[in-house]
N, C-alpha and C positions, 0 to 999 in steps of 0.2 A: 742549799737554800732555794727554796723557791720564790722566784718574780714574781713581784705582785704592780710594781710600776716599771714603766721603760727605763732602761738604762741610760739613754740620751736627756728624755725631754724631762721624767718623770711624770706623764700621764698614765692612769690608773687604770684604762683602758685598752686589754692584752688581747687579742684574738688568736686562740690557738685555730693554725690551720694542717698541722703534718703530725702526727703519732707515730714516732719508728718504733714504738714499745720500748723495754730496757735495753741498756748497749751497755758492754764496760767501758770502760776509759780507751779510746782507740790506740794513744800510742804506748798503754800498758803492756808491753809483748811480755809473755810471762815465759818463766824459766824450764817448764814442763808440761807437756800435752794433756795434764789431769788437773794441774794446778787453776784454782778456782779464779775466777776474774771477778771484780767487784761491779755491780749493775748500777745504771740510775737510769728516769724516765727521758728520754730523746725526744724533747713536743718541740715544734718551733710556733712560735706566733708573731704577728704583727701587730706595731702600736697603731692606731688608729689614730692618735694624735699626728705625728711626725710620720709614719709609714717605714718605720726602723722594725728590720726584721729582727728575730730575738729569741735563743731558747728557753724555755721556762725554768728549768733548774738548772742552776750557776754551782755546779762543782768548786769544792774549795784551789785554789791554784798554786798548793801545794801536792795537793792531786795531782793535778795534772800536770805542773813542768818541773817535779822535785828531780831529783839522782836520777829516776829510772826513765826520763824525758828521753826517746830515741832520735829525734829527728837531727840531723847533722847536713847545714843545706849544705856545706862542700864536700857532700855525698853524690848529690845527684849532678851528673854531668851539664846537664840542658839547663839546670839552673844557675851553677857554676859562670855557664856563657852568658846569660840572661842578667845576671848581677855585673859580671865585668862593661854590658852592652849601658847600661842601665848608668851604671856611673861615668863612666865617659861621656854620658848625653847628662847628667847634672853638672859634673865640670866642666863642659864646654858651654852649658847655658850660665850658671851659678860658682863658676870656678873662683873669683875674688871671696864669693860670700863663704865657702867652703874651707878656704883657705886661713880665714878668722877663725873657726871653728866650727867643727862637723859633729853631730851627734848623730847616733842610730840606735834607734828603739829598737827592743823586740833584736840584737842583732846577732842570737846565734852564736855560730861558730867564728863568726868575722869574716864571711866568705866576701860578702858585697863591701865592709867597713875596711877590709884591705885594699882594696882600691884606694883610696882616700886618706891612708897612712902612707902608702906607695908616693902618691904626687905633691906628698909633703904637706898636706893639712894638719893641724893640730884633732884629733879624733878622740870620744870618748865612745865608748857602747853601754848600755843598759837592756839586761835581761836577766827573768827571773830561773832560766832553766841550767842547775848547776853543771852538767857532762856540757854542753856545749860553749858554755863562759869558760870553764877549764880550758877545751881545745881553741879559744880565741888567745886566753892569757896566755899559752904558747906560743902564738905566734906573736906572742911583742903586744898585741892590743892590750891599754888600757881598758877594762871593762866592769861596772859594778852589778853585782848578780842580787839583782834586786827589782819587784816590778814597780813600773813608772806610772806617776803618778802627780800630782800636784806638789804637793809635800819634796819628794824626790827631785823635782826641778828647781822648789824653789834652793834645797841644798846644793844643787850641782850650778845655779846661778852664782850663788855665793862663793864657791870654791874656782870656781871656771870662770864666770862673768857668759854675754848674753851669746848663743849659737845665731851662727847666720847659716847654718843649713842643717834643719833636724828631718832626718829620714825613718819611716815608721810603716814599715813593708808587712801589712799582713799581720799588723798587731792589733788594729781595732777590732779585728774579728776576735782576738784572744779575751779580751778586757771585761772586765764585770761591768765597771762604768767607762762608760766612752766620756760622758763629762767630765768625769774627773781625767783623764789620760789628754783630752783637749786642753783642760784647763792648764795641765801642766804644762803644756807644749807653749802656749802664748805666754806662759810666765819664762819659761825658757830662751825664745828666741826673741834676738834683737829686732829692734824696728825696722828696720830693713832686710829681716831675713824672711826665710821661703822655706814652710815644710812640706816635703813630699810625702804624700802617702799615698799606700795602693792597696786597696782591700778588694777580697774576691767581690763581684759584679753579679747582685742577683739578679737582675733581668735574665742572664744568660744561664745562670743556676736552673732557676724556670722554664726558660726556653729547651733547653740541653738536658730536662726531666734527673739532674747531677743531685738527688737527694742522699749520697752516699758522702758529699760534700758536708752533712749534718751531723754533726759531734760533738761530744763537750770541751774540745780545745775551743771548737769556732762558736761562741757564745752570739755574734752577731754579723750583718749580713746586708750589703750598703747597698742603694742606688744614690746616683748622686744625687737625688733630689734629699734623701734621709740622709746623706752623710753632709750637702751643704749647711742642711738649717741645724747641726749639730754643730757643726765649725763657727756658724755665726753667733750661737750663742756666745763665745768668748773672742770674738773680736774678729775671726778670721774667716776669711772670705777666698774666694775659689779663683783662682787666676787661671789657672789652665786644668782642662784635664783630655785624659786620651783613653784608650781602650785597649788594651794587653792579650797577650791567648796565654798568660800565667794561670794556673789551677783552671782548665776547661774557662777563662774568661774572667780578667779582671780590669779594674777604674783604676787609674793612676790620676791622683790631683795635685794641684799645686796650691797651697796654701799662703796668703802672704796675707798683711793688716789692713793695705788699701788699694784696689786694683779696679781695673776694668775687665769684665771675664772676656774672653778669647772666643771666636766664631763656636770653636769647637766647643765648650762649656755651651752655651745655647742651643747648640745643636741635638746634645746629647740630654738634655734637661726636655727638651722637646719630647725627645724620643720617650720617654719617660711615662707619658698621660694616660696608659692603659694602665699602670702600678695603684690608680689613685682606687681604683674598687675592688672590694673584695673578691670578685671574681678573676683578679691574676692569681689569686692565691689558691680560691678553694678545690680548685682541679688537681692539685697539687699530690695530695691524698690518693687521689683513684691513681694517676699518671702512675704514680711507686706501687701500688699494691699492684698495678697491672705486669709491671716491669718484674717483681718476685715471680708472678704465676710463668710471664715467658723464659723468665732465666730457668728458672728450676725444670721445665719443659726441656731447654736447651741442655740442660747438665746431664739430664738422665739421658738423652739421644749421645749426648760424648760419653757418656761413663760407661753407655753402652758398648761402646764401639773401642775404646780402649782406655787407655789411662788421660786422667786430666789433671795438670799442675796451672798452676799461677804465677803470672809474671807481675812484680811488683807488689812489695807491703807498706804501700802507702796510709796515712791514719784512713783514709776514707774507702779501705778493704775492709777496716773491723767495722765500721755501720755497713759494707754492702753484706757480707758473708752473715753475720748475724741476724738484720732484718730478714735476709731471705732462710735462716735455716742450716746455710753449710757447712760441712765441719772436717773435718779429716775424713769421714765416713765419703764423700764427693770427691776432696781435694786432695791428691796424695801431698805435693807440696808447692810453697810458694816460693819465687826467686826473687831477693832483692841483691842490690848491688852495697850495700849501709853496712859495713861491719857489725856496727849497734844490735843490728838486729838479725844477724845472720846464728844461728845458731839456738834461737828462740820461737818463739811460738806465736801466732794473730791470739788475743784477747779471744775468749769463750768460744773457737772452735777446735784448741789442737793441733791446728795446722803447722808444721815444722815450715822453718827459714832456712834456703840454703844459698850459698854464692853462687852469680853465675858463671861456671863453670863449662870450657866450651862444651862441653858433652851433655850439660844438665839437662836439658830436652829432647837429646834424643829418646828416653822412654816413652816420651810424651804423646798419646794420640791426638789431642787437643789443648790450645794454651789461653787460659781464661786472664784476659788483659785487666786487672783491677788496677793498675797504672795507665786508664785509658786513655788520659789528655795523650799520652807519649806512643801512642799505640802505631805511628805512625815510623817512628824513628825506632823503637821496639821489632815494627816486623823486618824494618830494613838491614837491621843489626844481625836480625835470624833469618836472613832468606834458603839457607839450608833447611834447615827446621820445614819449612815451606815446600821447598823443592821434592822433599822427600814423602810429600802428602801430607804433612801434617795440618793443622786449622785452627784458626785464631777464632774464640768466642769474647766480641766486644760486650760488654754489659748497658754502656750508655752512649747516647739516650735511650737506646731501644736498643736488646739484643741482637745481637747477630754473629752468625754461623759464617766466616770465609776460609 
């Protein structure tokens, strides 16, 4: 489907500002290195009404989170810590309201929503992605595998009665309508309760040139100035928010029906006032096409010099390796840690999945970090790999050779 109005405000007024050309489906890993991947157009724009970033064609999201959905957050280790960090600071601020009743959007495997059955809350989860709702119903969570929505709350109202604490980590990026997924949420939670949600932070998407973060899982893409006046339409208002280094840089806010915002909401709302013109946006174009010409520079001086694999097959490998070109022909292979996807292929280049295995890079002359937020914890994990001369090629914000 193609956007023709915002998904938030519905003004009619779309400005495309980024063209990655066609991409498959990011977390499609396919079953064979010839096996065709299916394309759609990658444009992002901005509403000009609300300033809700947005891509223009809304893949069906049966697409994108049916069976063959890889992601499994209680794959990745850093996340794993970040989720258990994460609910400990909602229990200790919000532990009564939690304790009535917890819901989590968008929740996966149940990596963060076991916390929350742990401390004895009554928990439900809602997600549309069937392999990762399977592995929560294993472990004991109650979960309906269904995406949330208005409709959806008001059923889970009736069945459940009102949540005093709805948690929705990194789902408004998912959602075709963000109204409609708000609207559900206020019809859900009790008068007195507080929804968390944390959507990646485009300021920092912009700043950190992270256009590999553009996909058609991530349909949309918050400052809080666009993610408040979204919330306010149905009733809710911004009590707190703070700033995360989750996915290269995200918003965490607190939601509740009547509050006074927090230093820190004005602070960062402040921060905000270069977003209002078009000009945070239309650099955005050159910045990426610049970043393909030095990667691809970079690739050929390591390909030269010996072999080059990849660590991590994050969704936002399949938009960097296709925008720029790369294919098995560059990347002998890539290393993730995800079962899911260890034995499989990146969408439209070929490239083989393999576990890391202590030995997997010693072939390696060069390691192309396309899990770059972790790039840090990554080399400290391979300091052999290092020692031995080997070189890590960062891709974002700008390439580089260490």
């Amino acid at each position: 489907m193609r956007r023709e109005q915002c998904g938030s405000c519905g003004y009619d007024d779309l400005e495309l500002f980024l063209d990655l050309g066609m991409s498959p489906v990011a977390d499609a890993y396919t079953a064979s290195a010839d096996e065709l991947s299916e394309t759609h157009p990658l444009q992002l724009a901005v509403c000009n009404g609300c300033r809700l970033v947005q891509l223009l064609d809304v893949v069906d999201h049966d697409v994108l989170f049916g069976t063959g959905y890889s992601f499994y957050s209680s794959a990745s280790p850093p996340l794993s810590e970040y989720h258990a960090s994460y609910a400990g600071q909602v229990l200790t601020r919000h532990g009564e309201l939690a304790k009535r009743f917890t819901v989590e959007i968008g929740c996966n495997d149940g990596d963060l929503l076991r916390h929350f059955a742990a401390a004895k809350c009554p928990v439900l989860g809602v997600d549309p992605a069937g392999g990762p709702v399977d592995h929560a119903r294993k472990r004991g969570l109650d979960v309906v595998n269904v995406p949330f929505g208005k409709l959806i709350a008001e059923q889970l109202l009736n069945e459940h009665g009102p949540a005093g604490v709805i948690i929705a980590n990194h789902v408004l990026a998912h959602v075709e309508s963000v109204s409609d997924v708000l609207d559900g949420i206020q019809h859900l939670l009790a008068a007195d309760g507080v929804a968390y949600i944390e959507v990646q932070y485009l300021p920092d998407l912009l700043v950190n040139n992270a256009f590999d973060l553009v996909y058609h899982e991530h349909r949309n893409f918050f400052s809080l100035t666009s993610l408040e006046s979204a919330a306010q339409r149905w009733g809710l208002h911004v009590a707190d928010a703070e700033l995360t280094d989750r996915q290269g840089g995200s918003l965490r806010v607190v939601l509740a029906r009547s509050v006074s915002p927090s230093e820190r909401v004005e602070r960062i709302r402040a921060s905000e006032a270069w977003l209002r013109g078009m000009g945070a946006y239309r650099g955005f174009q050159g910045r990426a096409d610049r970043i393909r010409v030095r990667l691809l520079d970079a690739v050929d001086e390591a390909t030269y010099n010996g072999l080059l694999v990849g660590y991590g097959a994050p969704a936002k490998a399949t938009t960097l390796l296709n925008f720029c070109g790369l294919t098995a022909d560059h990347v002998d292979y890539v290393v993730d840690s995800t079962p899911a996807k260890q034995g499989r292929f990146i969408p439209g280049t070929g490239i083989p999945i393999k576990p890391p295995t202590p030995k997997v890079l010693d072939p390696a002359g060069t390691v192309l970090v396309l899990a770059w937020n972790y790039a840090p914890q990554i080399m400290r994990n391979n300091l052999a790999f290092t020692m031995r001369g080997g070189r890590w090629l960062i891709p974002i914000p700008s390439p580089v050779l260490l």
